[in-house]
PDB file of N, CA, C and O in Angstrom:
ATOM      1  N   UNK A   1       0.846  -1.183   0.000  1.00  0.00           N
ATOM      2  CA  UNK A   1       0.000   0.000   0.000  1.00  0.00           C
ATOM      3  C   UNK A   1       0.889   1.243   0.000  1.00  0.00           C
ATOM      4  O   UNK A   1       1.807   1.399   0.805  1.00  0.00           O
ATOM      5  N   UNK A   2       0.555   2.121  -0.961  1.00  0.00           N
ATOM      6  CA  UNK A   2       1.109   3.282  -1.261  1.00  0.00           C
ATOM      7  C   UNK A   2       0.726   4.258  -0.418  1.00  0.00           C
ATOM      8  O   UNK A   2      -0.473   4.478  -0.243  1.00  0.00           O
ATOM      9  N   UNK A   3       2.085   5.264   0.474  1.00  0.00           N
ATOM     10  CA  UNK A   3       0.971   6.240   1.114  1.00  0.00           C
ATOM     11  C   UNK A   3       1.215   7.647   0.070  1.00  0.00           C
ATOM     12  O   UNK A   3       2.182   8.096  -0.546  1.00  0.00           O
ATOM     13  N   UNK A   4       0.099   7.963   0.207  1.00  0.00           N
ATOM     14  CA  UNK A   4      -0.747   9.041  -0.799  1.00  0.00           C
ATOM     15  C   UNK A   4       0.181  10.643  -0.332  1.00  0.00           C
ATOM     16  O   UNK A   4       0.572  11.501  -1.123  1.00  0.00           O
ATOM     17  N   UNK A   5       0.313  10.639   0.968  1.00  0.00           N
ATOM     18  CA  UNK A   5       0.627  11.760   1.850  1.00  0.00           C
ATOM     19  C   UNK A   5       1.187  11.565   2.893  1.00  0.00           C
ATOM     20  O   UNK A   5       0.629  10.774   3.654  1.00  0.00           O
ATOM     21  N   UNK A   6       2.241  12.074   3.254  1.00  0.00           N
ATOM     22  CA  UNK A   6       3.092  11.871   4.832  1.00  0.00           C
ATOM     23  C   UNK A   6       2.428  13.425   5.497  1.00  0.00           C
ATOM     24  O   UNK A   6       1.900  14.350   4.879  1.00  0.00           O
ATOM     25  N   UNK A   7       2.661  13.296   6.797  1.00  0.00           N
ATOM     26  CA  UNK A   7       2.437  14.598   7.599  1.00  0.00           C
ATOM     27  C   UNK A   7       3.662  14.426   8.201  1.00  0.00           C
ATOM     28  O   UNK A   7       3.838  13.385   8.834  1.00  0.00           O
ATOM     29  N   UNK A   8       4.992  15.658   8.092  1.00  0.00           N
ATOM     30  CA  UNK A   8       6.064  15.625   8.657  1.00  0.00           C
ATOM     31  C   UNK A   8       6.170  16.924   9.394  1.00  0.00           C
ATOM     32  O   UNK A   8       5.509  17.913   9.074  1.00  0.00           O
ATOM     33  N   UNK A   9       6.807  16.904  10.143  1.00  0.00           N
ATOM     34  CA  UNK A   9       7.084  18.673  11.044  1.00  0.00           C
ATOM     35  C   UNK A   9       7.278  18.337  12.493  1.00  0.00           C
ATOM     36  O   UNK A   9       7.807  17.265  12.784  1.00  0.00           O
ATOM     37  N   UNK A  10       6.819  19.326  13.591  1.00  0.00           N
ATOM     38  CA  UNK A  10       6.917  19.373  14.531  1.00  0.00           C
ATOM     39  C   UNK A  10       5.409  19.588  14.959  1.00  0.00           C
ATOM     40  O   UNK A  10       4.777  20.639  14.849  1.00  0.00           O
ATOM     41  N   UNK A  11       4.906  18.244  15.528  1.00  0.00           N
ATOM     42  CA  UNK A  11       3.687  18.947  16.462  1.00  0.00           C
ATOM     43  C   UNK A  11       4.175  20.171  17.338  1.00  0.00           C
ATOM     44  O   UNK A  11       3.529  21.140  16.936  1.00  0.00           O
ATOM     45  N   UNK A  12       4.861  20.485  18.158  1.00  0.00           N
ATOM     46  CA  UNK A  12       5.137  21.258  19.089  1.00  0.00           C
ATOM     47  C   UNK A  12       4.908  22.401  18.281  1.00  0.00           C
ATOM     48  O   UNK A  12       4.004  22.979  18.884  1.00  0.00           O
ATOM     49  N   UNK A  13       5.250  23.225  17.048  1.00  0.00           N
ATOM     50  CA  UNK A  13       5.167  24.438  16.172  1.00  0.00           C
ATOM     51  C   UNK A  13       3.474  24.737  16.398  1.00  0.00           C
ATOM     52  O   UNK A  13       2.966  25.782  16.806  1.00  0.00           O
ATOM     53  N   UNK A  14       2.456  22.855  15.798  1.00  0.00           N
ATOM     54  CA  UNK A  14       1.336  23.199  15.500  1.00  0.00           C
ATOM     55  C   UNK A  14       0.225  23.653  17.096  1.00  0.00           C
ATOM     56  O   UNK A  14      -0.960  23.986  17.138  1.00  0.00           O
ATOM     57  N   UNK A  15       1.094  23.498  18.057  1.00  0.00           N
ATOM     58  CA  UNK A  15       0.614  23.334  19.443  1.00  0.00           C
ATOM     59  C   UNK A  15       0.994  24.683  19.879  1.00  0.00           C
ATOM     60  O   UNK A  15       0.136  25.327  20.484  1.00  0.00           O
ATOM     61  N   UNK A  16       1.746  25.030  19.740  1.00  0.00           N
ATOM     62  CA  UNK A  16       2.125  26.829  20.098  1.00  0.00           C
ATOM     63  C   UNK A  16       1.270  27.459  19.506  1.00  0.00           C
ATOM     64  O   UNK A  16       0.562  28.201  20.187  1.00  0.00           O
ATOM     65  N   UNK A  17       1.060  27.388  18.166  1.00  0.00           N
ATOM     66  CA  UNK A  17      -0.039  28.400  17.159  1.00  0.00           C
ATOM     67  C   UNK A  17      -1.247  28.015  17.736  1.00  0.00           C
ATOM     68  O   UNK A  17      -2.150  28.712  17.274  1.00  0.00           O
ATOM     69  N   UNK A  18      -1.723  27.052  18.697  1.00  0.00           N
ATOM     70  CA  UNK A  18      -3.114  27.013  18.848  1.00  0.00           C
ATOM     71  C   UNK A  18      -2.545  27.925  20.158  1.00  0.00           C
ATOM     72  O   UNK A  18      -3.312  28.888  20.160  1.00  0.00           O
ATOM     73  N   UNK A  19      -1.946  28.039  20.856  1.00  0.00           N
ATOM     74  CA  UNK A  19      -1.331  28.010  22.666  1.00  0.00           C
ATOM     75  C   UNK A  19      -1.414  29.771  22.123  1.00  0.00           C
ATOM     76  O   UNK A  19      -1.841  30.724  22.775  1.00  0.00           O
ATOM     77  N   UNK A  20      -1.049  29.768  21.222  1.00  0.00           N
ATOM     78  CA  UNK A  20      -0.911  31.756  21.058  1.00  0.00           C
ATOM     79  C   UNK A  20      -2.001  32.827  20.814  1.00  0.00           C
ATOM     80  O   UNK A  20      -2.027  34.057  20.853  1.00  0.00           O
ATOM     81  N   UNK A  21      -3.407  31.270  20.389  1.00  0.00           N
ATOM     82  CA  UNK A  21      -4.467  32.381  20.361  1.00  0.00           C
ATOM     83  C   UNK A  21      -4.577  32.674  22.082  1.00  0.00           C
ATOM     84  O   UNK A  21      -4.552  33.900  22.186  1.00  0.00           O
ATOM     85  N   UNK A  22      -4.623  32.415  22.664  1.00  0.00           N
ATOM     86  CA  UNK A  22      -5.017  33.005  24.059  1.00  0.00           C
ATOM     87  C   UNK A  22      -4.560  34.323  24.526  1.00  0.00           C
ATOM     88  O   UNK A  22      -5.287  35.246  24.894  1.00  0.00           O
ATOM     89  N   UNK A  23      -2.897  34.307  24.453  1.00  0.00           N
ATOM     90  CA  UNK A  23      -2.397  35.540  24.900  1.00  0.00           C
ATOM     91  C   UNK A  23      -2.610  36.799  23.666  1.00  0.00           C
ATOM     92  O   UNK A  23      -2.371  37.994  23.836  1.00  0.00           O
ATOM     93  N   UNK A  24      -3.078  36.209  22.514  1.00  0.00           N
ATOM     94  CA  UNK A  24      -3.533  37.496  21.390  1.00  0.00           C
ATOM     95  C   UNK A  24      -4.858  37.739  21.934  1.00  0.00           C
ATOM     96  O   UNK A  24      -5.244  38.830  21.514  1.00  0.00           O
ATOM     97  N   UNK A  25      -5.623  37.252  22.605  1.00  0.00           N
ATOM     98  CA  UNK A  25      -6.652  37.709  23.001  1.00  0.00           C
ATOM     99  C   UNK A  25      -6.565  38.341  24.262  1.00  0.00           C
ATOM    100  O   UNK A  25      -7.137  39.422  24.397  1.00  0.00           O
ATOM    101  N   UNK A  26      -5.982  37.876  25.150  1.00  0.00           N
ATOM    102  CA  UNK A  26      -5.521  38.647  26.264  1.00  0.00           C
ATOM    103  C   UNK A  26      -5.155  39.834  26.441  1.00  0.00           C
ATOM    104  O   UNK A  26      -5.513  40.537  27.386  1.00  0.00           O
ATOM    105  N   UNK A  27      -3.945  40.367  24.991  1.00  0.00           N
ATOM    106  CA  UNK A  27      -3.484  41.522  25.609  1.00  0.00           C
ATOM    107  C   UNK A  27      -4.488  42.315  24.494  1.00  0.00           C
ATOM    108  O   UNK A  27      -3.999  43.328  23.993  1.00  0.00           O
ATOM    109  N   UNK A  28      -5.973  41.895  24.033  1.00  0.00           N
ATOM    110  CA  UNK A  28      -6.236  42.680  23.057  1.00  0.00           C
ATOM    111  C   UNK A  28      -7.060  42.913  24.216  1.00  0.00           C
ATOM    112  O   UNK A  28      -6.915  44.034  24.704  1.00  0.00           O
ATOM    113  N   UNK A  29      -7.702  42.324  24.658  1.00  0.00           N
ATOM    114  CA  UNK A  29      -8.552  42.594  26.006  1.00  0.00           C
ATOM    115  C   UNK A  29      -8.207  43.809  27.313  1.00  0.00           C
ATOM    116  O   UNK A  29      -8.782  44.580  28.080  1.00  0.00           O
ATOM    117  N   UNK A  30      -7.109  43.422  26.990  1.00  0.00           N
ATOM    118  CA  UNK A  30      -6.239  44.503  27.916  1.00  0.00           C
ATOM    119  C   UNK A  30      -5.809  46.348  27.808  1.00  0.00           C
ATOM    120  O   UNK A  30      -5.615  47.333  28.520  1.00  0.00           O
ATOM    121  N   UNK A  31      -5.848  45.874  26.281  1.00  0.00           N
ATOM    122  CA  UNK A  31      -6.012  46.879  25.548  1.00  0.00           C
ATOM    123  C   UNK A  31      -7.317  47.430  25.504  1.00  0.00           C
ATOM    124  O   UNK A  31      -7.623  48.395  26.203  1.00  0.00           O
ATOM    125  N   UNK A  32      -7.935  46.994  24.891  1.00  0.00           N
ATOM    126  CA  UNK A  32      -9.597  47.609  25.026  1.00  0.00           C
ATOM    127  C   UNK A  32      -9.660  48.064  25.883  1.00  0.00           C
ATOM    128  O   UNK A  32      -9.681  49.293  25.807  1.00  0.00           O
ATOM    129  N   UNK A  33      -9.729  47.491  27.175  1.00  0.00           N
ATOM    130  CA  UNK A  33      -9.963  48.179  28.671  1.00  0.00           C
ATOM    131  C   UNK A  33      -9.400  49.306  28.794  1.00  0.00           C
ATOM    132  O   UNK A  33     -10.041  50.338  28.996  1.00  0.00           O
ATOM    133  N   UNK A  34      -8.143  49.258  28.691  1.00  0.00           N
ATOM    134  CA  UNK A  34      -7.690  51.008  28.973  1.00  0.00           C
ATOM    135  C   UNK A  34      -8.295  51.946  27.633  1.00  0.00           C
ATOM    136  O   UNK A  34      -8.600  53.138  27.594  1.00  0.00           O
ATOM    137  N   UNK A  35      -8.325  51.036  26.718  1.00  0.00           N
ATOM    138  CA  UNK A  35      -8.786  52.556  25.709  1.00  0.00           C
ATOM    139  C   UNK A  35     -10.141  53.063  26.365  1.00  0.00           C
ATOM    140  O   UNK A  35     -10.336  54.209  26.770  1.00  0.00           O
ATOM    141  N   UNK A  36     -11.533  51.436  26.414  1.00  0.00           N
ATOM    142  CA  UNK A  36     -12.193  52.322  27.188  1.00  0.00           C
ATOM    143  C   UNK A  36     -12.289  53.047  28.510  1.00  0.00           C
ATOM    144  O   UNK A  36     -13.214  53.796  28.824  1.00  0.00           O
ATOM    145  N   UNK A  37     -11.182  52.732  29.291  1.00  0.00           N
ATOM    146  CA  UNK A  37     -11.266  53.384  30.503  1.00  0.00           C
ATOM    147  C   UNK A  37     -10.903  54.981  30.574  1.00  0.00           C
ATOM    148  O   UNK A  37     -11.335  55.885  31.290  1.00  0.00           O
ATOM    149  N   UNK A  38      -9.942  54.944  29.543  1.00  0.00           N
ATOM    150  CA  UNK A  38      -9.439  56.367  29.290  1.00  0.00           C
ATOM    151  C   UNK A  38     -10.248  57.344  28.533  1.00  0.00           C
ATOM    152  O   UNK A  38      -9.947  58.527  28.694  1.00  0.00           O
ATOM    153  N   UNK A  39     -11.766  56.899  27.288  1.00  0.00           N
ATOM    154  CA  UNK A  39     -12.193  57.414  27.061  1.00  0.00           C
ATOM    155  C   UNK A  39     -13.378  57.644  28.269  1.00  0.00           C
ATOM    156  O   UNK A  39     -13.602  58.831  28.508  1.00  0.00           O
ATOM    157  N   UNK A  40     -13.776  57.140  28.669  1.00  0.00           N
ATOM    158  CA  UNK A  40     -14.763  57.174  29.981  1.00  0.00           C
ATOM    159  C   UNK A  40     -13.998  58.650  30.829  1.00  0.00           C
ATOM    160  O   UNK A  40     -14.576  59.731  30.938  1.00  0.00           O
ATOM    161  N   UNK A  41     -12.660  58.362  31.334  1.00  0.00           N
ATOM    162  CA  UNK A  41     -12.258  58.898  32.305  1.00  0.00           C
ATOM    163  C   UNK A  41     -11.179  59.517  31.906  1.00  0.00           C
ATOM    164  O   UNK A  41     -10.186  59.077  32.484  1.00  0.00           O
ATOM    165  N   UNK A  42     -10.829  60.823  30.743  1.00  0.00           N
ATOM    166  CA  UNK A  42      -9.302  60.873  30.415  1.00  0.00           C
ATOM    167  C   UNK A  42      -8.456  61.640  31.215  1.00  0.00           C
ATOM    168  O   UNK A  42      -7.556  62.248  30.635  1.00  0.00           O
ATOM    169  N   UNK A  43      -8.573  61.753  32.612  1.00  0.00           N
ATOM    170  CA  UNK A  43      -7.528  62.276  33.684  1.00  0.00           C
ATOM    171  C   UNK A  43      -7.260  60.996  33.939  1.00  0.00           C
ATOM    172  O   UNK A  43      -6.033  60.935  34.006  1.00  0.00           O
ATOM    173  N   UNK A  44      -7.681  60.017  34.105  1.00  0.00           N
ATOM    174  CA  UNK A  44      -6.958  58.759  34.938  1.00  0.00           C
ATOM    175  C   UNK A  44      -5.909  57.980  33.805  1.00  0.00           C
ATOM    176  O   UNK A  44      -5.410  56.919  34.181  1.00  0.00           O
ATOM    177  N   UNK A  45      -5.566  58.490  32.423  1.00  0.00           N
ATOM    178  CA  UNK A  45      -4.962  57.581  31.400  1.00  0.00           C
ATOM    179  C   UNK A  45      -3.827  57.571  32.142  1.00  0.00           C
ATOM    180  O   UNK A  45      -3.759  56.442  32.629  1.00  0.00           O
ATOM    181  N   UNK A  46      -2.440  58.544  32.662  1.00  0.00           N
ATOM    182  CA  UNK A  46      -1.820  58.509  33.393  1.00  0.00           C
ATOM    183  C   UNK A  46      -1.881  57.209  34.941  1.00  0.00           C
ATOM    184  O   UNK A  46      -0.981  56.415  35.218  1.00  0.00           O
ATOM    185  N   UNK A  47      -2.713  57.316  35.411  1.00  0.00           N
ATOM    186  CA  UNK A  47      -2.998  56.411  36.638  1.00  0.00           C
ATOM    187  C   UNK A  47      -3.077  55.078  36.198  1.00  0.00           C
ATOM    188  O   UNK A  47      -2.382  54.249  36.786  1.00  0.00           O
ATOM    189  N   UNK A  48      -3.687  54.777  35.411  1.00  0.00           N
ATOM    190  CA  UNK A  48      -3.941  53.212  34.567  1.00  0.00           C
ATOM    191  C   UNK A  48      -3.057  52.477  33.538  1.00  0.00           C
ATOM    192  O   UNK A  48      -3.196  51.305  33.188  1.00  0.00           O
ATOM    193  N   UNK A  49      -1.986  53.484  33.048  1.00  0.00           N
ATOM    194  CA  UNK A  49      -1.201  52.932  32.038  1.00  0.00           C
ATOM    195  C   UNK A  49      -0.033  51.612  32.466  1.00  0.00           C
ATOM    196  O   UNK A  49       0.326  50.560  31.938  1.00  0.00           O
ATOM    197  N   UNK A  50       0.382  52.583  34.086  1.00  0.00           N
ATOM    198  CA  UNK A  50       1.363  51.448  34.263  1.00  0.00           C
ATOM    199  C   UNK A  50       0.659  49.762  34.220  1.00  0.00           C
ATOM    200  O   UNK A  50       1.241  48.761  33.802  1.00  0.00           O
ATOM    201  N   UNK A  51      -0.942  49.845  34.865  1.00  0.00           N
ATOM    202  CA  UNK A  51      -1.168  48.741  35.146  1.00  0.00           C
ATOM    203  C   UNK A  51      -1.289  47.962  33.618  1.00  0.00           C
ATOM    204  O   UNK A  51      -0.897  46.801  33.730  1.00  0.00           O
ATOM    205  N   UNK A  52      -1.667  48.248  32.419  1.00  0.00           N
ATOM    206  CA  UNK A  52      -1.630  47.906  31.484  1.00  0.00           C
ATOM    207  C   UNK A  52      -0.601  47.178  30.924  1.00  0.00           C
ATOM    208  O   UNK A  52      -0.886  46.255  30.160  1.00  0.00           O
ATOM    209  N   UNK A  53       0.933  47.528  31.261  1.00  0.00           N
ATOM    210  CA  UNK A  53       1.955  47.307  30.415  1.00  0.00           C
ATOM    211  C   UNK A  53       2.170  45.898  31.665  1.00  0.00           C
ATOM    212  O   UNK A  53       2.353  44.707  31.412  1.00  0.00           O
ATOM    213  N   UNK A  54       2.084  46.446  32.758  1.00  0.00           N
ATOM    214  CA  UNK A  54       2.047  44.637  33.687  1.00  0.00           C
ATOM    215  C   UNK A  54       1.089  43.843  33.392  1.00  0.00           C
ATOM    216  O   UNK A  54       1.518  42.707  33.192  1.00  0.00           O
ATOM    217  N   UNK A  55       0.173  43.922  33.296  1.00  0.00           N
ATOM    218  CA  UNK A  55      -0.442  43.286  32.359  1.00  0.00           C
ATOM    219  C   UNK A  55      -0.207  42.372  30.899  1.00  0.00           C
ATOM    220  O   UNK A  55      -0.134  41.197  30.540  1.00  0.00           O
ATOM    221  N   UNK A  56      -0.162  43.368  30.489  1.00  0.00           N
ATOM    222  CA  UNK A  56       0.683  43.293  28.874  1.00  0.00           C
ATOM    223  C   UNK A  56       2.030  42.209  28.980  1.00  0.00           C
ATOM    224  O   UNK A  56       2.329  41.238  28.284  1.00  0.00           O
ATOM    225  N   UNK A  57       2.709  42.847  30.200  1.00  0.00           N
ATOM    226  CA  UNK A  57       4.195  42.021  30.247  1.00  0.00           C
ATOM    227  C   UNK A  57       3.630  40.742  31.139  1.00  0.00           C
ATOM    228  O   UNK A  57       4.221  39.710  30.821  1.00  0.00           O
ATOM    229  N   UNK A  58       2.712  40.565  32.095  1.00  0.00           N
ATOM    230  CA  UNK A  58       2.693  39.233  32.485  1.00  0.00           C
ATOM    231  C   UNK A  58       1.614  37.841  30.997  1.00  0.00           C
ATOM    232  O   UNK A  58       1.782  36.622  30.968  1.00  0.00           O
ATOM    233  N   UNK A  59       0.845  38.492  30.235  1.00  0.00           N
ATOM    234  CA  UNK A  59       0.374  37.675  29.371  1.00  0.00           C
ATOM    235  C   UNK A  59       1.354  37.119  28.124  1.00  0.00           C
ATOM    236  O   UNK A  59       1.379  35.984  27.648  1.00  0.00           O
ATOM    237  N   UNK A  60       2.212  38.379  27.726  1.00  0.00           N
ATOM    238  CA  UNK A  60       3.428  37.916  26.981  1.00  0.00           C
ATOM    239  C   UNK A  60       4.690  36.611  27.678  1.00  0.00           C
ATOM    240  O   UNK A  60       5.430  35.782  27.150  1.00  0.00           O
ATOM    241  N   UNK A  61       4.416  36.995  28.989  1.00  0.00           N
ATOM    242  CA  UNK A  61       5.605  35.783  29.637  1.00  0.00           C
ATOM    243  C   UNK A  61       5.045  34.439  29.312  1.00  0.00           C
ATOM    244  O   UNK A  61       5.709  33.488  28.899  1.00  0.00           O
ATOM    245  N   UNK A  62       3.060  34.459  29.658  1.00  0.00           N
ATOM    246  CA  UNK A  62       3.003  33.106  29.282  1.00  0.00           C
ATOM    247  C   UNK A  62       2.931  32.550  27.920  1.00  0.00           C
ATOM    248  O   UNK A  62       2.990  31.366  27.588  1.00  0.00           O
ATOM    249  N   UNK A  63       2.817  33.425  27.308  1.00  0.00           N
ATOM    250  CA  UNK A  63       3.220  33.141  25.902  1.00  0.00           C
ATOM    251  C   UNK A  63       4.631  32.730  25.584  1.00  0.00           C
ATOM    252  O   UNK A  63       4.942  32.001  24.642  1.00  0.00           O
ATOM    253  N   UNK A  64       5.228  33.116  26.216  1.00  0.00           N
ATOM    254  CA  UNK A  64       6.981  32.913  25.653  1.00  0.00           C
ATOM    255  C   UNK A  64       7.045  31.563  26.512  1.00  0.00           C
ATOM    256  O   UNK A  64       7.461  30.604  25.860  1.00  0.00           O
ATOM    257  N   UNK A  65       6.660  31.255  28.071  1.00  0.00           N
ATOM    258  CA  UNK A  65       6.371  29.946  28.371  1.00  0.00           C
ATOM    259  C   UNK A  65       5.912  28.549  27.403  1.00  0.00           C
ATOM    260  O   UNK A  65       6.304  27.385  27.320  1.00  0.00           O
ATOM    261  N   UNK A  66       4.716  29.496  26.655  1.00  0.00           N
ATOM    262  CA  UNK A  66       4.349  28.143  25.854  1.00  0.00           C
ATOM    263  C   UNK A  66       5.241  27.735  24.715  1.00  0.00           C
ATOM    264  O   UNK A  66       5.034  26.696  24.089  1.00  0.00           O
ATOM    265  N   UNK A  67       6.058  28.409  24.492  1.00  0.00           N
ATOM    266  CA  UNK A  67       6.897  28.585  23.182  1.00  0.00           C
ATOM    267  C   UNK A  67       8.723  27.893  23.762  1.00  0.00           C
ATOM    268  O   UNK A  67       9.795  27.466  23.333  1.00  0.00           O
ATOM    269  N   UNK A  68       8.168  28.133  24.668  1.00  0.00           N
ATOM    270  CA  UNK A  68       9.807  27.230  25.428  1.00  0.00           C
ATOM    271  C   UNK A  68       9.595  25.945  25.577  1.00  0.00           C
ATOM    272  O   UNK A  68      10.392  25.100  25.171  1.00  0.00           O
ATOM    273  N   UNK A  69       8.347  25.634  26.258  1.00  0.00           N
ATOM    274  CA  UNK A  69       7.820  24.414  26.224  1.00  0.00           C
ATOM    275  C   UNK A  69       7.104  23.807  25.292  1.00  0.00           C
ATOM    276  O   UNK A  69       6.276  22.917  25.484  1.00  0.00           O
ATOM    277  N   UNK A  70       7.335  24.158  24.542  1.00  0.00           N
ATOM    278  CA  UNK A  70       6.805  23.283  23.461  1.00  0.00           C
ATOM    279  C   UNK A  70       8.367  22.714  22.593  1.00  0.00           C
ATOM    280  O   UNK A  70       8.619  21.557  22.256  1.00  0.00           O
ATOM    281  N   UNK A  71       9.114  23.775  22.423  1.00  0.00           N
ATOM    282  CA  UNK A  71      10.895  23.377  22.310  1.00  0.00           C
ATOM    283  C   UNK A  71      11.079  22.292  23.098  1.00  0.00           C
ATOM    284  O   UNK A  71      11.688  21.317  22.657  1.00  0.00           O
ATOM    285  N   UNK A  72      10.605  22.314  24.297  1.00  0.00           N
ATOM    286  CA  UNK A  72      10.976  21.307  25.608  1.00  0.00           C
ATOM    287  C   UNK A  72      10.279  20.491  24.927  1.00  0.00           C
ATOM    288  O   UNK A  72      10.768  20.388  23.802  1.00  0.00           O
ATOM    289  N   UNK A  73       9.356  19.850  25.065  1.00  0.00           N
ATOM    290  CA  UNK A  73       8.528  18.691  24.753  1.00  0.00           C
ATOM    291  C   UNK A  73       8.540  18.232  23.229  1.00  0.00           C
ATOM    292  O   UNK A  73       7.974  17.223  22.809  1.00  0.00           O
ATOM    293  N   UNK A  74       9.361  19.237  22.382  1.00  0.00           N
ATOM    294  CA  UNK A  74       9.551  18.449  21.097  1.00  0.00           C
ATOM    295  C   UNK A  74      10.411  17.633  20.540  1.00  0.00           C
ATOM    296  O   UNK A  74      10.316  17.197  19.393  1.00  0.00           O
ATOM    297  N   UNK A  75      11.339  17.377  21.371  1.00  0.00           N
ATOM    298  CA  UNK A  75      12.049  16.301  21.762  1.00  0.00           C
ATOM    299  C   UNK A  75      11.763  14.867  22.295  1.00  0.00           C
ATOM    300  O   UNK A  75      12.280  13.823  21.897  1.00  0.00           O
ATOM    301  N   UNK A  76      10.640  15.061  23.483  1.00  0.00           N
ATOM    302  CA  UNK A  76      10.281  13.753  23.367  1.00  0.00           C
ATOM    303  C   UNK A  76       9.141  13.290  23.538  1.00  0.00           C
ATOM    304  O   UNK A  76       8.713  12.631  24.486  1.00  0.00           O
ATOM    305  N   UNK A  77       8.457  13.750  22.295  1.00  0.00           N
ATOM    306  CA  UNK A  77       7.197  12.703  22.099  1.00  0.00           C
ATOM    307  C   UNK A  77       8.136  11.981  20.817  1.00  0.00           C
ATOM    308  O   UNK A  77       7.688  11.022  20.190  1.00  0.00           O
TER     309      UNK A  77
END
């Protein structure tokens, strides 16, 4: 029996691209919020920004997590 088609690569690549919609939604979420918070309230854009970028920087870490570990684990399955 002839095979028609191989599937070759790295699951781990196709497992990150699903693992990355989350944190694209996260920091879009994050985003929204301050835009609307700042249009609601634009004296507080100052007061709210820092919390944004911690934000921003803790959803990007788990993103770069999933992207290490998936390096990690593509080795041994």
């Amino acid at each position: 029996m002839d095979l028609v088609a191989a599937v070759e690569g790295s699951t781990a690549a196709i497992g990150y691209g699903l693992a990355a919609i989350g944190p694209g939604i996260g920091v879009g979420l994050v985003f929204s919020a301050y835009i609307q918070a700042t249009a609601r309230q634009p004296e507080s854009s100052r007061l709210t920004l820092p919390y944004v970028w911690i934000g921003f920087a803790v959803i990007e870490a788990l993103a770069l997590l999933g992207i290490a570990f998936g390096f990690i684990w593509a080795g041994n399955v």
